[in-house]
C-alpha positions as CSV (number, residue, x, y, z in Angstrom):
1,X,-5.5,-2.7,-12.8
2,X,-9.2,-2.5,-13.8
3,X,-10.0,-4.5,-10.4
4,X,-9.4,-0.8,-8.6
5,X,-11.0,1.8,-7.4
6,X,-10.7,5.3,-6.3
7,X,-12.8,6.3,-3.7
8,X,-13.3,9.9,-3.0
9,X,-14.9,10.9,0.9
10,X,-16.0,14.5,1.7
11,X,-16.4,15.3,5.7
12,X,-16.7,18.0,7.7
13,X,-13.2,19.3,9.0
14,X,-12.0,17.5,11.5
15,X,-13.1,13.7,10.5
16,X,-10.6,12.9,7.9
17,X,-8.5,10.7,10.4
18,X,-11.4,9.0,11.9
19,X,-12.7,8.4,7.7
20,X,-8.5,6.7,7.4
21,X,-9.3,4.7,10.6
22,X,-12.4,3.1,9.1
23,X,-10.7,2.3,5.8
24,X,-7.7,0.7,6.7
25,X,-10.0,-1.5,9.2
26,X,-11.5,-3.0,6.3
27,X,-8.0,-2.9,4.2
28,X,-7.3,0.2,2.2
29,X,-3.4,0.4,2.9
30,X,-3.4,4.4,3.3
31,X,-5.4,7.4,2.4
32,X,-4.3,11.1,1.2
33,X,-6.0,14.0,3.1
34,X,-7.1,17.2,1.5
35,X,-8.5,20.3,3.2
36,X,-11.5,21.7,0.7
37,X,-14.1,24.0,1.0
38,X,-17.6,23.4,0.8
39,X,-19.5,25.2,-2.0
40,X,-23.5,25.0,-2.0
41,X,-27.2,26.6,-2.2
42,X,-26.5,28.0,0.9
43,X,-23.8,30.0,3.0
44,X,-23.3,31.6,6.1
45,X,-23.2,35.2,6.5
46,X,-21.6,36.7,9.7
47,X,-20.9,40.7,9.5
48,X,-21.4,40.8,5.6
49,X,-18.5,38.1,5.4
50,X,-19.8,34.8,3.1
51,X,-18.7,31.6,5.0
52,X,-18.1,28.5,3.6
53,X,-17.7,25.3,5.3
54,X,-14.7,23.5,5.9
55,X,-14.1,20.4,4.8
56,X,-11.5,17.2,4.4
57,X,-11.1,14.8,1.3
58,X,-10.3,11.5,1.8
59,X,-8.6,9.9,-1.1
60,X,-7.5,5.9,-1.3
61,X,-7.5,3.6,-4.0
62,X,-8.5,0.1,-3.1
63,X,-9.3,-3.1,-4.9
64,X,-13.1,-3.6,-5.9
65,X,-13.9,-6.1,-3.3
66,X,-13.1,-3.6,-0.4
67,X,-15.4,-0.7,-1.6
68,X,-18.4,-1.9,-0.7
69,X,-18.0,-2.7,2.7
70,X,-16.1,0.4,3.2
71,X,-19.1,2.7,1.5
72,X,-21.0,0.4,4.0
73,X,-19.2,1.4,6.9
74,X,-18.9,5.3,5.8
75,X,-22.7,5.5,5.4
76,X,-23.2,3.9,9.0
77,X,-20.1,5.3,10.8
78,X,-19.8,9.2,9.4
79,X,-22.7,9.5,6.7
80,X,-25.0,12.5,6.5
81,X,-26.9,11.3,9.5
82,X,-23.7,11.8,11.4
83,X,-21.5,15.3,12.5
84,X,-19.3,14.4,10.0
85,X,-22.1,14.3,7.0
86,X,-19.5,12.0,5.0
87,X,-20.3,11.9,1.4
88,X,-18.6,9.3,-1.0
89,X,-18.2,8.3,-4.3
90,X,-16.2,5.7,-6.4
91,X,-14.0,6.1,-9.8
92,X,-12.6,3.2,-11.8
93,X,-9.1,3.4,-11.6
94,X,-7.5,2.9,-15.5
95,X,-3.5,3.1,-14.6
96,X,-1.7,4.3,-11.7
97,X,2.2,3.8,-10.5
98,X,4.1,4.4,-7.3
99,X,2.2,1.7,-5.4
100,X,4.2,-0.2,-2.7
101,X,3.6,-3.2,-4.6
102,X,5.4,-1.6,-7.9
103,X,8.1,-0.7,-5.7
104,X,8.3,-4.4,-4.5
105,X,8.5,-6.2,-8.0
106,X,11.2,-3.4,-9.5
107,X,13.5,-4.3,-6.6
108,X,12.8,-8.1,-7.1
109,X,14.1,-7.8,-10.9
């Protein structure tokens, strides 16, 4: 299990499915999509109303071989650079259950 990783992208609304498209291109299986709110140094103000920016989380967990080329890909594809200003980062993964794969060895028993 140690071999995993969680990898956690931040985009601007509207790239989360174009974020999925890149992963599972270079073999995440799947991703879960969060809408979030951005929170920084500086807002927009419109009529005395504080506006944060919308934005999607991308969450997958994929074997340590796969991040790199995947961070690779963000950073050229949907990085800051880019209208999506993709931001990412990478947690070890300790444990986790309800993978496909567990589901595929408890049937096999």
């Amino acid at each position: 299990m140690s071999t995993m990783k969680a990898l956690m992208i931040v985009v601007n609304a509207g790239f989360a499915e174009e974020i999925v498209d890149i992963t599972r291109k270079l073999g995440a299986g799947g991703a879960t999509i969060l809408n979030a709110r951005g929170e920084g140094s500086t807002h927009k103000t419109i009529m005395g109303i504080t506006i944060d920016s919308e934005k999607e989380l991308v969450l997958s967990v994929v074997d340590a071989e796969t991040v790199q080329p995947i961070l690779d890909a963000i950073v050229k594809e949907a990085g800051i650079g880019t209208p999506a200003h993709g931001v990412c980062f990478v947690l070890p993964v300790e444990n986790m259950t309800g993978t496909v794969a567990e589901m595929t060895r408890s049937s096999e028993i």
